[in-house]
NUVEX-616952 format. One record per residue (C-alpha): residue in three letters; x, y, z. Coordinates in steps of 0.1 Angstrom, whole numbers, plus 5000, padded with zeros to 4 digits. Layout:
<rs>
alaXYZ;...
</rs>
This chain:
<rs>
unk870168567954;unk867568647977;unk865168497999;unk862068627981;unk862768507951;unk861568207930;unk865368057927;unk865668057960;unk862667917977;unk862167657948;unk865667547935;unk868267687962;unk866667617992;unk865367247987;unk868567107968;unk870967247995;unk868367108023;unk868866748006;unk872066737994;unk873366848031;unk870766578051;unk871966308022;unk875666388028;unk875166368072;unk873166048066;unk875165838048;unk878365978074;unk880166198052;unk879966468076;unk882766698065;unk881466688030;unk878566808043;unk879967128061;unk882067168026;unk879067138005;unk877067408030;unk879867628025;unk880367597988;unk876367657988;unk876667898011;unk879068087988;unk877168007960;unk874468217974;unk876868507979;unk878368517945;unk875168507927;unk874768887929;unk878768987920;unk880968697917;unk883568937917;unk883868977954;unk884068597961;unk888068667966;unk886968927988;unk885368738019;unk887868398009;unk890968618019;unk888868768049;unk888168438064;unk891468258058;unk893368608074;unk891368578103;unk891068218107;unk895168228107;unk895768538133;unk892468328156;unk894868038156;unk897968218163;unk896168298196;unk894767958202;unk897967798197;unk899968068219;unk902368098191;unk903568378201;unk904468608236;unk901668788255;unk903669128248;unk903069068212;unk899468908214;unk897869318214;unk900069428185;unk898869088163;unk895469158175;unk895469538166;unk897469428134;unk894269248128;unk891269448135;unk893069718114;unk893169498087;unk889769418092;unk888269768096;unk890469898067;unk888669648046;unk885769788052;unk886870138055;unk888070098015;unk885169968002;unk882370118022;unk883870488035;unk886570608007;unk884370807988;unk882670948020;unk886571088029;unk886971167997;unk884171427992;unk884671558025;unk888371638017;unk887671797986;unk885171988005;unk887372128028;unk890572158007;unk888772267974;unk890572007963;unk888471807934;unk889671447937;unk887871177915;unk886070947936;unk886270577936;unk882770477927;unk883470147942;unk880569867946;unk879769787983;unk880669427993;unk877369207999;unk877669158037;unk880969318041;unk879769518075;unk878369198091;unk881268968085;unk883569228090;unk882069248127;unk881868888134;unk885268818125;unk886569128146;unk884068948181;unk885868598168;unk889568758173;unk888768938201;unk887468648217;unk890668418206;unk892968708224;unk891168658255;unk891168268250;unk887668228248;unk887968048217;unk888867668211;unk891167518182;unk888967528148;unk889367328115;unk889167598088;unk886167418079;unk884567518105;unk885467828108;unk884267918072;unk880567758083;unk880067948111;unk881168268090;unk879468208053;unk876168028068;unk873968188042;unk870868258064;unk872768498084;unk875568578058;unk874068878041;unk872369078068;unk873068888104;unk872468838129;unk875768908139;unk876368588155;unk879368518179;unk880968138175;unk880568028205;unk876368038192;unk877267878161;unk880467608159;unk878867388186;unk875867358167;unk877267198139;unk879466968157;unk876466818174;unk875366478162;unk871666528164;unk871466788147;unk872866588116;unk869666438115;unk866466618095;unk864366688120;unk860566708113;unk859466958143;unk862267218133;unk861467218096;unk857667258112;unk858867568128;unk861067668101;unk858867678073;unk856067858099;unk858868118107;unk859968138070;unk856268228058;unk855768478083;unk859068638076;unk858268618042;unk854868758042;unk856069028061;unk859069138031;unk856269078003;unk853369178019;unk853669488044;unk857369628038;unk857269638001;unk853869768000;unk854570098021;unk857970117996;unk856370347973;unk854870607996;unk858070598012;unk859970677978;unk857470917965;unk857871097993;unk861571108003;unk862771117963;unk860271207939;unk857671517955;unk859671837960;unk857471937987;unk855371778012;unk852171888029;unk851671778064;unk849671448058;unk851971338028;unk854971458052;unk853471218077;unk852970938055;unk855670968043;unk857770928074;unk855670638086;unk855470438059;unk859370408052;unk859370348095;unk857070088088;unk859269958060;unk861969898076;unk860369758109;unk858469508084;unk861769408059;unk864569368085;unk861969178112;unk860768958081;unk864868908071;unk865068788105;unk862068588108;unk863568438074;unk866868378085;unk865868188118;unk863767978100;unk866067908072;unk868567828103;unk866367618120;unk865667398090;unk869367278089;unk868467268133;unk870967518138;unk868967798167;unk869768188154;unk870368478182;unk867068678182;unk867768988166;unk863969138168;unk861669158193;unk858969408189;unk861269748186;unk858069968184;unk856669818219;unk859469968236;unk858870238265;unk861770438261;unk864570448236;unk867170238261;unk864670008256;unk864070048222;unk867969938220;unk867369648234;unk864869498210;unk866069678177;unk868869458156;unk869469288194;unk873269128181;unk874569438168;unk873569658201;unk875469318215;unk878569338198;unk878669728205;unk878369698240;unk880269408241;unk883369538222;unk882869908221;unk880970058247;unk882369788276;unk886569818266;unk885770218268;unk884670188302;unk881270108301;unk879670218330;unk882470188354;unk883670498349;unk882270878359;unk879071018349;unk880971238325;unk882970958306;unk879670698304;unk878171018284;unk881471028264;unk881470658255;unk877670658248;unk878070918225;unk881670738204;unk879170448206;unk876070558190;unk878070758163;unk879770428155;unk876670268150;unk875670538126;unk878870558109;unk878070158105;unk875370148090;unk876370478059;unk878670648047;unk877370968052;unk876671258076;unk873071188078;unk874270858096;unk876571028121;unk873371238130;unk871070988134;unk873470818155;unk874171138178;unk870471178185;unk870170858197;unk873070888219;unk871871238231;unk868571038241;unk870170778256;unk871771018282;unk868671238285;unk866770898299;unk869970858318;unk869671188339;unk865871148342;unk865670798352;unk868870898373;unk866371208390;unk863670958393;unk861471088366;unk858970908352;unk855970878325;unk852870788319;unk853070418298;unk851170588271;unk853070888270;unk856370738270;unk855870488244;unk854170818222;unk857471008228;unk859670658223;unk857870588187;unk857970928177;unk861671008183;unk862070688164;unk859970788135;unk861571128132;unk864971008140;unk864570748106;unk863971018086;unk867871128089;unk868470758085;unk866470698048;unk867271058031;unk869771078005;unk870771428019;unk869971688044;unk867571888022;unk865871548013;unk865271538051;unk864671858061;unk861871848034;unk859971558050;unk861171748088;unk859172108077;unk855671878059;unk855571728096;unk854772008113;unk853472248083;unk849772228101;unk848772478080;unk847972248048;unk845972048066;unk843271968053;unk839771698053;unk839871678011;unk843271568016;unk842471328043;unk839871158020;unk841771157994;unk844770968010;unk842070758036;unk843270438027;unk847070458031;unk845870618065;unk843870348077;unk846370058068;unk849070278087;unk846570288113;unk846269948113;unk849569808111;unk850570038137;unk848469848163;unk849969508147;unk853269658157;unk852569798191;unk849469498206;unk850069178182;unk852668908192;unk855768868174;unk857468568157;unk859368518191;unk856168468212;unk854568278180;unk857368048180;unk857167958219;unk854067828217;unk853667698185;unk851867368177;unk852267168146;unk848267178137;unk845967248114;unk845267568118;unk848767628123;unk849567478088;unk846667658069;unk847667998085;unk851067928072;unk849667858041;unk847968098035;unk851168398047;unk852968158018;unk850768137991;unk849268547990;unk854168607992;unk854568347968;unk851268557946;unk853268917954;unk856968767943;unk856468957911;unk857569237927;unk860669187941;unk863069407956;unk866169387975;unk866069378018;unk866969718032;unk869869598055;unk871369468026;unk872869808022;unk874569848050;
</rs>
């Protein structure tokens, strides 16, 4: 099920909303959690109901090895192998289902070997609860975790505004949330916010992301070969895309959240503002850079370690990250350049170099822009396509200019909404139950609601 869809927003939505208030109101409070949890996994199964087994045995594996740690069950010597035992059975979850084929091809590549592939379907949300549960183990090794009713623990995992695509939320964000009394009460200036956050989130899927989908496909999948405005159009409009559908599944999500009064991580703050590409890190999918530095990047050595060896760990990091997001090689690349920027603004800021504001955000959004291209092409050629139409000057042309003027102008234009307009963060600080506030809202609602016929699947949702 998705959030911009009519089953959702009209059926899902509103009866889980009042059957979860009803249950909390009349004291039935575990109900409640089981009812957002079979809701919850409702929601899941509505796309494959065949990998409901899946995430039940993940939760109740994990749940069971968390509580072996809270309990001190067993000795400290055998706490690491019990924790080890578990993250391996967590990443070899995801390694079967998201990577076999990936090793598979490659083998067969370098063995001439020709070994059928699996063809297997990827798990809805498999890489974000596969990541959460790892942070909630970790956590319970170190004793940062308290004892948990399974109950809760399958909440704070299955919550279906942050189920599919995050953010990867920790539990320590999440379990004391739903323990608190008050918010087991509706309240009217969260749904306020909600339902304003929801709009926006949802105009943004709808309205902008979806809308730049086509150039981005005609250009990465369908042309053969690209002149250097399509090439550029191209490449921005699928980096608009994405900046538009994961910032609108956010906005989404942390309203959906705050309806039930339960307060998200922000994932997304204005990724295209940033100044250089540490910073860009920083503001771009903000719990998953979290959870990497926080059980990557940190247990490597983090920055407590020689110049040599923080390069080294930046570098296992980044190509982690890519290898998280696909299955492929294009992945790992686009993960290596961004580690190999990360250290070049190392050594420069570490030299004391530094850029004009305007320059450096024109070389941060750039890098970004061309470094996405790796990131949405099927293949290497795919990408290498869209890489020589970028800089083929030589079919430039003003007929061509005029002829694609109004795709031009709205990139134009949405790229200084991206770059000078506030975001969802700064709208939701000083928002103000009003009028204009409610007609604005409104209005984002009705023209998504209007452009619903079109609906299409959130990008993160493959990953």
């Amino acid at each position: 099920m998705l959030f911009n869809s009519y089953e959702f927003i009209f059926l899902f939505l509103p009866i889980s909303f009042f059957v979860y208030f009803l249950l909390n109101k009349q004291g039935h409070f575990n109900y409640s959690k089981l009812f957002l949890v079979f809701a919850s996994l409702f929601f899941y199964s509505w796309w494959n109901v065949i990998y409901l087994p899946l995430i039940l045995i993940s939760m109740v594996f994990n749940f069971s090895i968390g509580n072996v740690f809270t309990n001190n069950k067993i000795k400290n010597r055998s706490k690491k192998i019990v924790l080890g035992l578990g993250i391996l059975g967590n990443l070899s979850l995801l390694g079967y289902f998201k990577y076999s084929d990936f090793f598979i091809e490659n083998y067969n590549l370098i063995s001439g070997s020709d070994v059928n592939l699996l063809h297997l379907a990827l798990p809805l949300a498999i890489s974000f609860f596969t990541f959460q549960q790892i942070s909630y183990l970790v956590d319970s090794f170190k004793g940062f975790t308290s004892e948990y009713k399974i109950i809760d623990y399958m909440v704070f995992v299955t919550f279906f505004p942050q189920l599919i695509a995050g953010p990867i939320v920790h539990h320590k964000e999440m379990m004391p949330q739903f323990k608190d009394d008050e918010n087991k009460k509706i309240n009217y200036d969260n749904i306020s916010k909600g339902l304003f956050i929801f709009s926006l989130g949802l105009f943004k899927k709808v309205a902008i992301a979806d809308s730049f989908a086509s150039y981005a496909t005609n250009g990465f999948d369908v042309v053969e070969k690209l002149s250097f405005i399509d090439a550029w159009i191209t490449s921005l409009s699928y980096t608009f895309q994405l900046y538009y559908d994961f910032s609108g599944y956010t906005d989404m999500a942390i309203g959906l959240a705050l309806l039930f009064n339960i307060k998200l991580p922000l994932n997304f703050n204005s990724p295209y503002k940033a100044l250089n590409i540490q910073d860009f890190w920083r503001r771009w999918h903000m719990t998953l850079s979290r959870f990497l530095r926080d059980y990557i990047y940190i247990p490597l050595g983090g920055n407590k370690v020689g110049e040599f060896r923080i390069y080294a760990n930046l570098l296992i990091t980044f190509i982690l990250a890519g290898i998280w997001h696909g299955a492929g090689w294009t992945f790992i690349l686009w993960g290596l350049l961004h580690a190999l920027a990360i250290i070049t603004y190392r050594v420069w800021t570490k030299f004391g170099v530094k850029l004009n504001i305007v320059l450096a955000w024109f070389i941060t959004f750039n890098f970004v822009n061309i470094t996405w291209i790796f990131f949405r092409a099927k293949d290497f050629d795919s990408a290498i396509k869209v890489l020589k139409g970028l800089v083929d000057i030589r079919t430039l042309n003003i007929g061509e200019i005029l002829q694609h003027k109004y795709i031009i102008f709205g990139l134009f234009i949405i790229l200084l909404v991206s770059v000078f307009a506030k975001n969802s963060i700064e709208y939701l600080r000083d928002f103000k139950t009003d009028f204009k506030t409610l007609l604005f809202a409104s209005i984002l609602f009705s023209i998504s609601v209007i452009c619903l016929t079109r609906v299409s699947e959130f990008l993160y949702f493959n990953f």
